[in-house]
Backbone as CSV, one residue per row, in Angstrom:
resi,resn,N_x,N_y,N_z,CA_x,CA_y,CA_z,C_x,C_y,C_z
1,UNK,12.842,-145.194,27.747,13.913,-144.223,27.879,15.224,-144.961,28.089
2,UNK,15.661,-145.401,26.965,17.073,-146.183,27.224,18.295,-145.243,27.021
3,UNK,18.331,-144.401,27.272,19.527,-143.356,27.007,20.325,-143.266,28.451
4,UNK,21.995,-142.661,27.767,22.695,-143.204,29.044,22.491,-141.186,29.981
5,UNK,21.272,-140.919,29.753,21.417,-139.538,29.967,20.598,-139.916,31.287
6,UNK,20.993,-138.907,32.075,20.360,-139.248,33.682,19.041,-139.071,33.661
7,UNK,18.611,-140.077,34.359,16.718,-139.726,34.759,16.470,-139.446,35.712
8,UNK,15.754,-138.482,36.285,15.239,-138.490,37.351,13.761,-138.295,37.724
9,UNK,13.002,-138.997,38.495,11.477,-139.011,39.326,11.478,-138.048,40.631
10,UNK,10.295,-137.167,40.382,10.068,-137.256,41.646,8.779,-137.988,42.440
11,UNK,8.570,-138.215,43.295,6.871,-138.645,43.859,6.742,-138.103,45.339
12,UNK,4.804,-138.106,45.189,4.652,-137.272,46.295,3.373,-138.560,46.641
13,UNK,3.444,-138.791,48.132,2.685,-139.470,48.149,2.100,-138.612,49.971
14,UNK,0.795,-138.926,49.941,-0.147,-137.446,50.954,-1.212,-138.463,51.992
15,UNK,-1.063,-139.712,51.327,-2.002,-140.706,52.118,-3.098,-140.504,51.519
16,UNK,-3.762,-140.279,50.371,-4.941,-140.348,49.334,-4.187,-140.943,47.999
17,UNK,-4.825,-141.984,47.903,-4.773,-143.089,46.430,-3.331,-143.503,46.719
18,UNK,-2.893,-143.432,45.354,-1.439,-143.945,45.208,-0.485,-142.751,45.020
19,UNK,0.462,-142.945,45.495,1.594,-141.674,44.611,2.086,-141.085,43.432
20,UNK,2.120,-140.080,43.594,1.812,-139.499,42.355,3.265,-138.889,41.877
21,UNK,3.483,-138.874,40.113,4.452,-138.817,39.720,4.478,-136.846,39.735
22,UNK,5.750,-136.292,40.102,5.786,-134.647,40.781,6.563,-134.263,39.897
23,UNK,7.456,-135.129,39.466,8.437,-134.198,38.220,9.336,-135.219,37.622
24,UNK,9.524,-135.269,36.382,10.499,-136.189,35.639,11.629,-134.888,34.648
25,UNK,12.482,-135.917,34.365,13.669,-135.026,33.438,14.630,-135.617,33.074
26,UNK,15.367,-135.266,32.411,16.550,-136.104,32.124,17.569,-134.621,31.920
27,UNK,18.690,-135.460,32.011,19.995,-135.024,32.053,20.068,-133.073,33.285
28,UNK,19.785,-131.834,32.575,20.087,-130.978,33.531,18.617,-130.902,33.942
29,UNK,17.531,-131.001,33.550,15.952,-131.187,34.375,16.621,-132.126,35.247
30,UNK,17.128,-133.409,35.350,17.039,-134.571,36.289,17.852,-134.074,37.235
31,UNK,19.269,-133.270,37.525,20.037,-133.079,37.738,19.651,-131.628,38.837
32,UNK,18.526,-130.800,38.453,17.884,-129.642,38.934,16.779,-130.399,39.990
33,UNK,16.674,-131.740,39.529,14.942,-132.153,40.539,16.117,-132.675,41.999
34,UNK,17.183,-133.311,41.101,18.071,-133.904,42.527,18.355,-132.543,43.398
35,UNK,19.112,-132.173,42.867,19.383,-130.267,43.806,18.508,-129.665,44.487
36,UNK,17.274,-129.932,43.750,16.203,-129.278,44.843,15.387,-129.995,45.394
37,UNK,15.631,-131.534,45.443,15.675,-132.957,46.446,16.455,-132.612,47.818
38,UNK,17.915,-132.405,47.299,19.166,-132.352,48.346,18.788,-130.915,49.140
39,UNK,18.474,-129.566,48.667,17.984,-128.435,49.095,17.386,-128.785,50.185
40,UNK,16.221,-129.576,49.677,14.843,-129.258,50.913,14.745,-130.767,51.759
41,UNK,16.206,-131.003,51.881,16.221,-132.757,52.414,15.363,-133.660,51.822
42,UNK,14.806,-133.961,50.957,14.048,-134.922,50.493,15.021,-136.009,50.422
43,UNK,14.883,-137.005,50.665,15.500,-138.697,50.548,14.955,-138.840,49.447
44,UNK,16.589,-139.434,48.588,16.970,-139.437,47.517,17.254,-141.069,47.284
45,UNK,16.711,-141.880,46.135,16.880,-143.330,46.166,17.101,-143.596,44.664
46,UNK,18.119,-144.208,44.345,18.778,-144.992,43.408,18.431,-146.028,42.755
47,UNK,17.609,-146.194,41.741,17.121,-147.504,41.370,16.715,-147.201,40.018
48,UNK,18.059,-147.386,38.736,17.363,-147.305,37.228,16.506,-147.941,36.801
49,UNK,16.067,-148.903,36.731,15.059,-149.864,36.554,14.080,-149.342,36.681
50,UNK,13.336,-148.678,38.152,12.194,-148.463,38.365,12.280,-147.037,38.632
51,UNK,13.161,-146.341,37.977,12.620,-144.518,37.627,13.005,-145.040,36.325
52,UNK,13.314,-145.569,35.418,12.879,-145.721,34.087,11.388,-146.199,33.774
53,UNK,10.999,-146.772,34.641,9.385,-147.531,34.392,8.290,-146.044,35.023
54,UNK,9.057,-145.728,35.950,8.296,-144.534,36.770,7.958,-143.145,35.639
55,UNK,9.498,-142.933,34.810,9.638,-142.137,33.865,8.532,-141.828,32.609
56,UNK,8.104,-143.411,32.699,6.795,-143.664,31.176,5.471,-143.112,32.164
57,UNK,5.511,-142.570,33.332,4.110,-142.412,33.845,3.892,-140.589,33.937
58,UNK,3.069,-140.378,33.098,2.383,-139.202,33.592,2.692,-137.703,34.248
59,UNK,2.952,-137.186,34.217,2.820,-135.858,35.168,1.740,-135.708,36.066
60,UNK,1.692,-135.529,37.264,0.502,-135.252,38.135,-0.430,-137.138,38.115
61,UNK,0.389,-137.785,37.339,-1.116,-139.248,37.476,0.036,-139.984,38.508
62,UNK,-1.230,-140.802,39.120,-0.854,-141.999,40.344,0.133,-142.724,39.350
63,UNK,1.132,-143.649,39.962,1.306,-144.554,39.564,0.703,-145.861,39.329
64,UNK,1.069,-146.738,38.373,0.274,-147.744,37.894,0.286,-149.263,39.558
65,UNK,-0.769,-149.655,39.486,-0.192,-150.968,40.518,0.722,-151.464,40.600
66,UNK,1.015,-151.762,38.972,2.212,-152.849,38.614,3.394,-152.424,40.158
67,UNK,3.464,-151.160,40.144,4.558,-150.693,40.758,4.617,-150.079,42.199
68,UNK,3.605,-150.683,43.097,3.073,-149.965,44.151,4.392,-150.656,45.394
69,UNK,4.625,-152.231,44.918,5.611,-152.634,46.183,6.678,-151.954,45.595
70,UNK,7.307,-151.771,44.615,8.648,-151.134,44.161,8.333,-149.777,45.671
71,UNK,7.822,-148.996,44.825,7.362,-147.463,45.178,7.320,-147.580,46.912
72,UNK,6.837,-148.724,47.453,6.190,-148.514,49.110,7.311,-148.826,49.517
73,UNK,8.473,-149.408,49.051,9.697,-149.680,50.053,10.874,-148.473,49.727
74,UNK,10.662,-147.743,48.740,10.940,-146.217,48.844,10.688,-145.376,49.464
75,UNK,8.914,-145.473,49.293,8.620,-144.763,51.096,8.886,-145.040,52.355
76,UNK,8.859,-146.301,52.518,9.150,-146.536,53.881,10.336,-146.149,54.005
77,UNK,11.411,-146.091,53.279,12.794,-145.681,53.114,12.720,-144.604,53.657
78,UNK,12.749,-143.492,52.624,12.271,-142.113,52.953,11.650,-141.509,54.017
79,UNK,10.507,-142.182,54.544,9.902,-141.872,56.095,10.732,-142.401,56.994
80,UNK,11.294,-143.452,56.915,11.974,-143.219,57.875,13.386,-142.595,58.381
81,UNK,13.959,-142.067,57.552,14.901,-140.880,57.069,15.222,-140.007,57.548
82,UNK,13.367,-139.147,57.138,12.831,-138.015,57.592,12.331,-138.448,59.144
83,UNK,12.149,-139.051,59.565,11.923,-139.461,60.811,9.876,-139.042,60.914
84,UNK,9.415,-138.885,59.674,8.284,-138.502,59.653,7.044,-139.581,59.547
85,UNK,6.267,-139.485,60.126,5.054,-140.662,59.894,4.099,-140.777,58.728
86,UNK,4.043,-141.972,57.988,3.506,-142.122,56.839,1.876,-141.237,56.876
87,UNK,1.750,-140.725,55.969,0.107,-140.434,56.299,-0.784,-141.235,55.439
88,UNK,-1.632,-141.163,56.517,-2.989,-142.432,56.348,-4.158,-141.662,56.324
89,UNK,-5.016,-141.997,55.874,-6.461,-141.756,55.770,-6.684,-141.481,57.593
90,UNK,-7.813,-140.193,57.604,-8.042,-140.566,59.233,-8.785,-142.036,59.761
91,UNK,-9.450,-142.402,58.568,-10.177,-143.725,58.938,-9.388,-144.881,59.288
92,UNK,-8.029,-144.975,58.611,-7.580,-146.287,58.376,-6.747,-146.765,59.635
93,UNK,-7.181,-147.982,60.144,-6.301,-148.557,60.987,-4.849,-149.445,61.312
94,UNK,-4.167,-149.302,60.156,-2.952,-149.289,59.653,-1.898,-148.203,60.233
């Protein structure tokens, strides 16, 4: 997606597998996912590079490995934002 038209990702990540891609779009889709980002406070992060790579993935599928440290320092971003705690498996001791 090399166009100078806006992209936007969303991801949802629940503490099962990897995060999952929630909505992509470009230009007024991308522009509608930010608005109803900013609406419901969701933390909002800036990085063409990797919502262009995010962009080639799926609707509803995990993201690929390749991209799990990109993606985890977004979350940690974001959680801590929201002031909310990452969720984990009940098992995991992390």
């Amino acid at each position: 997606m090399t166009s100078d038209k806006k992209l936007s990702v969303a991801l949802k990540y629940d503490g099962e597998g990897a995060p999952k891609v929630t909505a992509k779009g470009t230009g007024t889709i991308a522009e509608q996912i930010i608005k109803l980002a900013k609406e419901h406070e969701v933390p909002i992060q800036e990085d063409k590079e990797l919502v262009e790579l995010l962009g080639q993935v799926e609707l509803d599928h995990e993201i690929p490995q390749q991209l799990y440290s990109a993606v985890v320092q977004i979350l940690l971003f974001a959680y801590d934002l929201s002031g909310k705690e990452i969720p984990r498996k009940p098992n995991s001791k992390t």
